[in-house]
C-alpha positions in Angstrom: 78.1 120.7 -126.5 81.8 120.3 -126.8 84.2 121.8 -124.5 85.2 124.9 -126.3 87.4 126.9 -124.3 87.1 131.3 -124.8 90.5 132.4 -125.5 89.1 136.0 -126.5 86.1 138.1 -126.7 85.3 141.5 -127.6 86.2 140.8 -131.2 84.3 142.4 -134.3 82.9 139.3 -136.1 86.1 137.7 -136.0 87.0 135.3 -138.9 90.1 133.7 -141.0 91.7 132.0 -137.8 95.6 131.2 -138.5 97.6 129.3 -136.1 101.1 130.9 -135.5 104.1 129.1 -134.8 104.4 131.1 -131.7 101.1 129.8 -129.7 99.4 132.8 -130.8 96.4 132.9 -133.4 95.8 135.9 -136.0 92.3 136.7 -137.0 90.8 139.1 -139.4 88.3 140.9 -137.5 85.5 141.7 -140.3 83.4 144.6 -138.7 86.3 146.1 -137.1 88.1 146.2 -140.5 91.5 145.0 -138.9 93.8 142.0 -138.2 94.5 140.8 -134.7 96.8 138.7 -132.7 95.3 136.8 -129.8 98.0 135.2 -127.4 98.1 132.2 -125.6 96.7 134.6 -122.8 94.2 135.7 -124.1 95.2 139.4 -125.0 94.2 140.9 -128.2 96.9 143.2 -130.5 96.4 144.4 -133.4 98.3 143.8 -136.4 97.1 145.6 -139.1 94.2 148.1 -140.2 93.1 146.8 -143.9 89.8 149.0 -143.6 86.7 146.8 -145.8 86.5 143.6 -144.5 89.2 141.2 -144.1 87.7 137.7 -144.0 89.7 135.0 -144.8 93.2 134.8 -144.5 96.6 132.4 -145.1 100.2 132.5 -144.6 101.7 132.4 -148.3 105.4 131.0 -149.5 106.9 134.3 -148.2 105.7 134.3 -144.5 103.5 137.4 -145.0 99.5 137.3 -144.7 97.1 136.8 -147.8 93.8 138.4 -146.7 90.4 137.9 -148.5 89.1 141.5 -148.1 85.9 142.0 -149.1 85.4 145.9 -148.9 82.8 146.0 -146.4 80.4 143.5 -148.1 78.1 143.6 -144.8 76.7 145.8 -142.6 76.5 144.2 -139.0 73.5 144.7 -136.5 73.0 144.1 -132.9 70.1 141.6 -132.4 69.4 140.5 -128.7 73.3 140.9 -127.9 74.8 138.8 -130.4 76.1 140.2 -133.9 74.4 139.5 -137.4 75.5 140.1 -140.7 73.1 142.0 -143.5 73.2 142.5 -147.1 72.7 144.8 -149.0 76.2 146.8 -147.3 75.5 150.3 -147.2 79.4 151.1 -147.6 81.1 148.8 -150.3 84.0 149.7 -151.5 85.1 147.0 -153.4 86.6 144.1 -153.1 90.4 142.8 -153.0 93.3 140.7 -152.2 95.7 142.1 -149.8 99.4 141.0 -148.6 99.9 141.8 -144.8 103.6 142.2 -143.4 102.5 140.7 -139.8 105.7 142.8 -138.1 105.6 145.8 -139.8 101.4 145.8 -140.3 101.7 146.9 -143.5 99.2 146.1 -146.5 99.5 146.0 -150.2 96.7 145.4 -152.8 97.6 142.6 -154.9 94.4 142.2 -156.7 91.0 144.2 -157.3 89.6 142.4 -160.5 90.4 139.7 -162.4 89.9 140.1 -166.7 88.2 143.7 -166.3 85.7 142.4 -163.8 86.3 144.0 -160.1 86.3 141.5 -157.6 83.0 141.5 -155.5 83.3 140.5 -152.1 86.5 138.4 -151.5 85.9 135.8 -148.8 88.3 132.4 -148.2 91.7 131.0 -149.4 93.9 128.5 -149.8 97.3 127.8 -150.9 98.3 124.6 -152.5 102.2 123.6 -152.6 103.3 125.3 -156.1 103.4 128.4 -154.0 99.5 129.8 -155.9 96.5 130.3 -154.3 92.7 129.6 -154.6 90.3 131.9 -153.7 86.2 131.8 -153.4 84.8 135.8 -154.2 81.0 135.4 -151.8 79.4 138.3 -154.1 76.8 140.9 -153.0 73.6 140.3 -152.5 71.0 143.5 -153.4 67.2 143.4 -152.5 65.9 142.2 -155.7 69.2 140.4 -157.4 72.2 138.7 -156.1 75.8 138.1 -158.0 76.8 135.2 -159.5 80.8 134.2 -159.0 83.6 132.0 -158.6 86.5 130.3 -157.4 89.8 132.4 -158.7 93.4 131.1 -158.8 96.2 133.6 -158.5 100.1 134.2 -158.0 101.3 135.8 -154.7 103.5 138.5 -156.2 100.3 140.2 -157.9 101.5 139.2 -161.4 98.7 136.8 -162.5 95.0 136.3 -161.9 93.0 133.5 -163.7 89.1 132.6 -162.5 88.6 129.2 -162.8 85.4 127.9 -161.4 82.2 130.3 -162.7 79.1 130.6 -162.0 78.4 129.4 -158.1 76.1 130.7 -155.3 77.7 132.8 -152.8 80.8 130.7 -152.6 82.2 130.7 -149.2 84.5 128.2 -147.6 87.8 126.6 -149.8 90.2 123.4 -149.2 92.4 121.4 -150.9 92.7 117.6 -150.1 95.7 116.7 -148.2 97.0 114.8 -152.0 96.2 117.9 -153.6 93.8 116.6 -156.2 90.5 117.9 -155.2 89.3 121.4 -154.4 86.0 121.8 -152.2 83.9 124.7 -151.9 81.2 125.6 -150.0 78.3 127.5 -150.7 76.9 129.4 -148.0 73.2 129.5 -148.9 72.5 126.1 -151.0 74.4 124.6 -147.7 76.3 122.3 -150.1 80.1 121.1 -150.8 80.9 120.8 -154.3 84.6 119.3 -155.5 86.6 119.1 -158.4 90.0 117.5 -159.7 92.9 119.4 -159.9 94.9 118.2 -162.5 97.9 121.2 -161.9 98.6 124.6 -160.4 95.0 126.6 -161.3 93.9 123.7 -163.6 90.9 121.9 -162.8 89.1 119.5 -164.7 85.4 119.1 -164.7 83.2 116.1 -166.3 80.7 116.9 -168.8 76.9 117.5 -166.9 74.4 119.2 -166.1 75.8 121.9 -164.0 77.2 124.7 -165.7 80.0 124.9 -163.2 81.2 121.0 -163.6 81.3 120.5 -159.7 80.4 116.9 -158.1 78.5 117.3 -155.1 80.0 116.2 -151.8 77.3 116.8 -149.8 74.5 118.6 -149.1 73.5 119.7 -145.5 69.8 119.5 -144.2 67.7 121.7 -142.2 68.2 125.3 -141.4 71.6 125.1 -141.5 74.0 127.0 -144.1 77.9 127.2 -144.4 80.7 129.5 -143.6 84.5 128.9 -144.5 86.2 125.4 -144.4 89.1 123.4 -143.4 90.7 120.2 -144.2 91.7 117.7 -141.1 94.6 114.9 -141.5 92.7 112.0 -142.7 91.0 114.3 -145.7 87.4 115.4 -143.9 85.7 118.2 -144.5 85.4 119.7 -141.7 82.4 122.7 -142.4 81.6 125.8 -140.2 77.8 125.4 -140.0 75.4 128.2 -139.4 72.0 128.0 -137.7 73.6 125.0 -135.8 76.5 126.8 -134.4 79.5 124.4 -134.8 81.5 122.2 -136.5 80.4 119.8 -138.9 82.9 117.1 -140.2 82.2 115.4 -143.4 83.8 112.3 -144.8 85.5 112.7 -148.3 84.1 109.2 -149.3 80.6 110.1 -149.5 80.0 113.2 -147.8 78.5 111.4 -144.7 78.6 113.1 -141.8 81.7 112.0 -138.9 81.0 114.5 -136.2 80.0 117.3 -135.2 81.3 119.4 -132.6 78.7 122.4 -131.0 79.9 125.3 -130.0 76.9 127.0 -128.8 77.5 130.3 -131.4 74.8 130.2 -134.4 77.5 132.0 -136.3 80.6 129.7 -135.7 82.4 131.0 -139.0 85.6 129.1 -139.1 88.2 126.6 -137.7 91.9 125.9 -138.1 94.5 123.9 -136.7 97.2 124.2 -134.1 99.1 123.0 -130.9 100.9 119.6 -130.6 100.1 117.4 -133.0 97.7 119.7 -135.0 95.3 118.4 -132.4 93.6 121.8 -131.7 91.0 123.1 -133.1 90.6 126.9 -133.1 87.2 128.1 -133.5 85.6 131.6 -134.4 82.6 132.1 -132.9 81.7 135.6 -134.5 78.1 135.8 -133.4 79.5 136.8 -130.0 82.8 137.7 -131.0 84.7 135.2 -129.4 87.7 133.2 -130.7 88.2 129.8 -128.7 89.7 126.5 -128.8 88.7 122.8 -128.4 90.4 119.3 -128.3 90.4 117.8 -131.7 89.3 113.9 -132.5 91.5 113.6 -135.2 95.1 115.8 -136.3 94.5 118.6 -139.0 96.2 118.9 -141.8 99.1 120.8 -142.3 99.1 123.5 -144.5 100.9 124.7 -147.6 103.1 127.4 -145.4 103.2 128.4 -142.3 105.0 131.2 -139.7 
C-alpha cells in the first residue's frame, strides 16, 4: 500500500478534490450536500451549502467554482462502518450545474437541461483552455431500467449548452490530454476508458464504427473493479479512481497499459488531483471512510485550465 497520508476525516462521501493556491483543498462533500475547505492542518470549513449532491468540481476562467450537482442521485448506507452508495435515490431532485463564489459561498444554477431534456445526475468536469467546459451527466439507475447519457459541453456564463457525446453507460470520470486533442471518459460500470479527438471548443470528431457513440477504447479494466472520476498527470496518463480495488490506477495514453497503481486501502477511492511543489502531490478522496488524504506522486500532474 502506498503511503497515503489522512489529512481529514469525518467527511460525507467526499469527492471533486481541487487543489487551492493557498495549500488548502476544496471538496464537494456528496451526502452532506455541501462544499468544504480542508487546510493544510487538517481542519474542515465549510464553503457552501448546494443541497443535492455536489460531485465534481473545477475552478473556471473567472476564479469561482463549477460544481457537477447531481440532486441527490444516491442514497448512502452504513455497511460495517464504512459508507456505500445506492440507487435508486429516494430523494432526487434533479440534476444541475452550479457556480460557487468560494468567499461569499454563494451558488447560482447555470444549467438544469440541455435541448428540453433535464439533466440527470451531473457528475465530473473539466475545462479546456477556450474558457468551456466538458461535463459527463452518470444518470439514475431504477430497479428495472437504467438511463442512457452523455458527455455535454457548455459556456460558463450559463448562455450555451450543447451535448456532444450520446449514448454512454453511466459516464463518470472526464480529462483532457495535456495537447488538448483527446477527451477520455470513464464509465463507471463497463470499467472502461473511451477517447475521442477534439478537433475545437465542444467539437469532437468520431470515426465511423460500430459503436453508436464513435469512442475508441483506451482501455478496459479487469476483475471486480469499476471506475470513479479521472485525472490527467504531466506526461498524459490516465490516471483512474478504481473501485473494488481501492486506489489509483494509472494508465498509459499509448495503449492503455497499465503504469502503476497506487493503493489506498478505501474500496471507494473516488478521485485524485494535483497539488504542492511541482504538482507532485496527489490528493486523494477516499469516500468510503470519508477521508480526504494525500500521497507523494511518481510523476508531476498536469496543470489545469485555471486555477485559484
Amino acid at each position: 500500500m502506498a503511503d497515503v497520508k489522512e489529512i481529514a476525516s469525518g467527511l460525507g462521501f467526499p469527492e471533486g478534490p481541487v487543489a487551492m493556491s493557498d495549500g488548502s483543498v476544496i471538496v464537494t462533500e456528496i451526502a452532506n450536500r455541501r462544499l468544504s475547505r480542508v487546510g493544510p492542518d487538517g481542519s474542515v470549513d465549510v464553503v457552501a451549502d448546494t443541497g443535492g449532491g455536489p460531485n465534481g468540481a473545477a475552478v473556471g476562467p473567472d476564479g469561482k467554482l463549477y460544481v457537477c450537482n447531481n440532486g441527490a442521485a444516491f442514497d448512502y448506507v452504513d455497511v460495517e462502518g464504512i459508507s456505500v452508495p445506492r440507487q435508486p435515490p429516494s430523494n432526487h431532485e434533479g440534476g444541475r450545474i452550479e457556480r460557487v463564489d468560494v468567499s461569499s459561498g454563494e451558488v447560482e444554477v447555470l444549467y438544469e437541461a440541455c435541448d428540453g431534456r433535464p439533466l440527470r445526475a451531473p457528475n465530473d468536469l473539466v475545462f479546456d483552455n477556450d474558457g468551456g467546459f466538458y461535463f459527463t451527466d452518470h444518470g439514475i439507475r431504477e430497479e428495472r431500467t437504467s438511463d442512457r447519457t452523455g458527455v455535454f459541453y457548455a459556456k460558463p456564463d450559463g448562455s450555451e449548452i450543447q451535448e456532444v457525446i450520446t449514448p454512454l453507460d453511466a459516464p463518470n470520470g472526464i480529462g483532457l490530454s495535456p495537447d488538448g486533442s483527446r477527451l477520455y471518459v470513464a464509465e463507471t460500470y463497463t470499467a472502461i476508458v473511451w477517447w475521442w479527438a477534439v478537433t475545437g471548443p465542444g467539437k469532437i470528431e468520431a470515426p465511423p464504427g460500430l459503436l453508436p457513440h464513435g469512442g475508441t477504447l483506451l482501455t478496459r479494466l479487469p476483475g471486480f473493479q469499476f471506475l470513479d472520476s479521472l485525472a490527467v498527470d504531466g506526461d498524459g496518463n490516465v490516471c483512474l479512481a478504481t473501485l473494488g480495488s481501492g486506489g489509483i490506477t494509472s494508465v498509459s495514453p499509448e495503449d492503455g497499459s497499465v503504469v502503476d497503481f497506487i493503493e489506498t486501502g478505501d474500496i471507494f477511492t473516488t478521485n485524485v488531483c494535483f497539488g504542492g511543489d511541482g504538482l507532485k502531490t496527489g490528493y486523494v478522496t477516499m469516500s468510503a471512510t470519508g477521508k480526504l488524504g494525500e500521497v507523494p506522486w511518481p510523476r508531476a500532474g498536469l496543470e489545469l485550465a485555471y486555477s485559484a
